[in-house]
C-alpha positions, 0 to 999 in steps of 0.5 A, a space after each residue: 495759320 497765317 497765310 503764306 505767299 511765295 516770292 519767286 525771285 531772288 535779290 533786291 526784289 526779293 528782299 523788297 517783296 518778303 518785307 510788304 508780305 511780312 508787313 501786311 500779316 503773311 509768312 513769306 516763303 523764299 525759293 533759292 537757286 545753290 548759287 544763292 545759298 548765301 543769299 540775304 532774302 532766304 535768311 529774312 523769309 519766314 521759310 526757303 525752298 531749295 529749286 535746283 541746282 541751276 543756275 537760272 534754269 530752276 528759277 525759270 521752271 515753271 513746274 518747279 517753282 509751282 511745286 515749291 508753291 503747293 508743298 510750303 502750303 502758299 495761297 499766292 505768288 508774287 514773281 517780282 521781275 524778269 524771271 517768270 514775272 511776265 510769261 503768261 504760261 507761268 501765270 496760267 499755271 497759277 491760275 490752274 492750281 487756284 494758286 494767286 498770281 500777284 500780277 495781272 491775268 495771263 491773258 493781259 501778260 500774252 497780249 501785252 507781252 506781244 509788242 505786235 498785239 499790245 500795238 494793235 490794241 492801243 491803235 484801235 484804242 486810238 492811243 497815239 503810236 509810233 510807226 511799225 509794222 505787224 511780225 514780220 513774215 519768215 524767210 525772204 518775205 519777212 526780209 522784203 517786207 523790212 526793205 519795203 517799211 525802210 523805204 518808206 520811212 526811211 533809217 534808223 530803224 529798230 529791229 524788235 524781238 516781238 516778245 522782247 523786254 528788258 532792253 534784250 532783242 533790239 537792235 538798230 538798222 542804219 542802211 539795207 544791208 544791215 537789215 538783210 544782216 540783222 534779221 536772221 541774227 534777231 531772230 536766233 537771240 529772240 528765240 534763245 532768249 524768248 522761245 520766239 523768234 518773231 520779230 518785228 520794225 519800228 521807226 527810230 524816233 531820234 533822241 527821245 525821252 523815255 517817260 512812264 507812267 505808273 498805273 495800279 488797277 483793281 477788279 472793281 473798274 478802278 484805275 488810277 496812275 501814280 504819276 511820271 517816271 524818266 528813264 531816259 539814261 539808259 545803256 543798251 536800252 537799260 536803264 541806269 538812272 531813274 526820276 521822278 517826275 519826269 523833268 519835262 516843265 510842260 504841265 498840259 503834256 505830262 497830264 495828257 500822257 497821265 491821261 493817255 497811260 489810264 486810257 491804254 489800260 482801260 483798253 487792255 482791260 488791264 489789273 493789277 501794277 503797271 507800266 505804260 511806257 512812252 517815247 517824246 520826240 523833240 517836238 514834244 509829240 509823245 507815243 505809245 511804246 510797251 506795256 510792262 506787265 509787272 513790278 518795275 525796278 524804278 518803282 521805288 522812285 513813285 513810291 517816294 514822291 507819292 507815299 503810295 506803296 506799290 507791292 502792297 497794292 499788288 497784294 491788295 489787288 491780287 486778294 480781290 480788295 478795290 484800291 483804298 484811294 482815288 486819282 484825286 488822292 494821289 499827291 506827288 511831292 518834290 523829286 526822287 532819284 534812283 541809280 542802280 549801283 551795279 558790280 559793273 565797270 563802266 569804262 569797260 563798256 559795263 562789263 559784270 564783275 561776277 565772282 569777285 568778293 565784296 571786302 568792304 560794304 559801307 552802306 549811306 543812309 539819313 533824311 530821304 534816303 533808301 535803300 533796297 539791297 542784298 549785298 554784304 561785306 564777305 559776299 561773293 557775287 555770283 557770275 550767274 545773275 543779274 549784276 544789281 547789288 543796291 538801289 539808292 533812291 533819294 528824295 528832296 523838295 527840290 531837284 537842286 536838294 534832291 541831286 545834292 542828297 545824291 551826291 552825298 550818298 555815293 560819296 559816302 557809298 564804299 563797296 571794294 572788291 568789285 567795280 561798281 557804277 558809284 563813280 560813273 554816278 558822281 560824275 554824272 550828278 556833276 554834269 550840267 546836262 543832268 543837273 539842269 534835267 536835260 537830258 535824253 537816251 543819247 545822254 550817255 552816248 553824247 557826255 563821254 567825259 563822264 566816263 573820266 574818273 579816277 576811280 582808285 582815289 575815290 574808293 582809296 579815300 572811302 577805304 582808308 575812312 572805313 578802317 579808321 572808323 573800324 579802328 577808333 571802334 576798337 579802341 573805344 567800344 562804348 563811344 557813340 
């Protein structure tokens, strides 16, 4: 009997994760929420297990998911991302039922999962940190002991969910009054969000760039980095857009911070797929600002500039195999670009389009081009889940290439029925700022004039091309 892994997700990454596992020899067992019964991953799995009626909460329940886990007879779990992907509970549970956790252990989750922990490790590792504090204290202690950093390195200021992640708990305080303000309300969406209403300060480190690293580390002392990702185009501390390599031309700093990222998981002890993630400040100073525990969405652009496949060295890792490959095997080549194509209307501050039906899905292709999707034409998309329908990544020798092989594609790209950031794209891939790679997290806050399209002529255009296609198909079934 083939062995059986469990993918406790659901979406693009689920899709994403039943394809390495089928690929690598295992059955792949989906688990699905009823708002996702129409869900493309439970069809391609090789079984699917029904949660709950959720929404969100089954996929969150841990005794459930592991139930799911023993009763489809799986050896392992991959939880992908967000989700259960980093709650170091979940992965102890795994651990407690001699079940695999694809990821790393729940100790490694806990400490890096807590920013305050995660600082103190890579402080004494003499990683290179941008100001903070430790949790700040409850009540009006915690209150003065803010007022008491913000004097002394003065605002803006972050305010931090100390077990934050995925751009949720951050808030930034401009004066003293805003923090009094901001603290008590931090706290309460930490512990809705987080079951942790611990907070804690950082300094603002005005318009940086957001660079990661991508690192993989077995259990036989092998630790190795896949090179830089920029992640600077963000909205409210999400990403948008995502590069690689970054485009920073300073061939010392980007070796330095490769360098850095393999030394803070050495201090962390770390196993399996990571991300160290970093802040460079206009001086070209570069500073430490989280582990990501897990999977990340981007990784699709490190896999397309190396031809390293990141989910089936989680597999590998996770069955006790030492990496097949060495720091000096690892070759980048060229440019990739991924954009997150979401049911979003970027003019209506991103607002989700959940509930609407997808009437037309035209999907791009050709030479360096993927896609990781679950979308379809007649799929209604629930209001319940994240907005993501389809990652495009390009790849091209060179970034000119690179951007044009994008621009192609969204061109080509019809989704009706929702609103998407297809259009919010194009405009972008025709900024001068982003064609020239200048770009950091202000980027969307200072570029207003991307947001100037007109979007009923774009997906007009893309339509009336689809039904003539359909059309001339009809009328000619055997053409090619």
């Amino acid at each position: 009997m083939k062995k059986r892994i469990l993918v406790a997700n659901r979406g693009e990454i689920a899709i994403r994760l039943i394809r390495a596992i089928q690929e690598m020899g295992f059955e792949a067992i989906a688990v699905y929420e009823t708002p996702d019964e129409m869900s493309r991953h439970i069809r391609i799995a090789d079984e699917a297990v029904l949660l709950g009626d959720g929404p969100r909460s089954d996929y969150l329940n841990i005794e459930k998911v592991i139930r799911a886990a023993k009763r489809s007879e799986a050896c392992a779990i991959h939880p992908g991302y967000g989700f259960l992907a980093e709650n170091p509970f979940f992965a102890k549970a795994c651990e407690k039922t001699d079940i695999i956790f694809i990821g790393p252990t729940s100790e490694i989750i806990a400490d890096l999962g807590n920013k305050v922990v995660a600082r103190k490790i890579m402080a004494e590792a003499g990683i290179p940190m941008v100001p903070g504090t430790s949790t700040l204290r409850q009540g009006k202690e915690g209150v003065a002991e803010a007022l008491e950093f913000a004097a002394r390195y003065g605002y803006p200021i972050m305010l931090k969910a100390t077990s934050g992640g995925g751009g949720r708990g951050i808030r930034r305080i401009e004066s003293d009054a805003e923090m009094k303000e901001q603290i008590p309300i931090a706290r309460a969406e930490a512990l809705a969000s987080f079951n942790d209403d611990s907070v804690y300060l950082e300094k603002v480190i005005l318009n940086p760039k957001h660079v990661e690293v991508q690192i993989l580390a077995d259990s036989h002392g092998n630790t190795v980095h896949l090179g830089t990702r920029d992640c600077s185009i963000q909205r409210r501390n999400q990403k948008l857009i995502e590069i690689a390599p970054s485009m920073i031309k300073n061939k010392k700093l980007i070796d330095e911070i490769c360098e850095t990222a393999v030394r803070a998981a050495r201090a962390a002890n770390y196993l399996n797929a990571g991300t160290v993630e970093f802040l460079i400040d206009r001086d070209m100073n570069h500073y430490f600002m989280e582990v990501n525990t897990r999977v990340q969405v981007e990784h699709t652009v490190t896999e397309m500039i190396t031809g390293i496949d990141i989910v089936r060295n989680q597999i590998d890792i996770a069955f006790g195999k030492p990496l097949s490959f060495t720091q000096e095997d690892v070759k980048t080549r060229g440019h990739a670009i991924e954009v997150r194509i979401n049911a979003e209307d970027p003019k209506n501050d991103f607002m989700p389009e959940g509930g609407k039906k997808v009437s037309v899905y035209r999907s791009t292709g050709g030479f360096g081009v993927r896609l990781d999707g679950f979308v379809y034409q007649g799929y209604i998309i629930p209001e319940v889940y994240d907005s993501l329908l389809v990652k495009l990544t390009v790849h091209g020798f060179t970034w000119d290439e690179t951007v044009g092989r994008l621009k192609r594609c969204l061109q080509n790209f019809a989704i009706r029925g929702p609103k998407t950031t297809i259009p919010f794209y194009l405009n972008i891939a025709d900024e001068k700022d982003f064609l020239s790679g200048n770009f950091d997290t202000s980027y969307i806050e200072t570029h207003p004039h991307i947001f100037h399209y007109d979007e009923d002529s774009s997906e007009v255009g893309k339509l009336s091309r689809f039904i003539a296609e359909l059309q001339y198909r009809r009328e000619n079934p055997f053409a090619k």
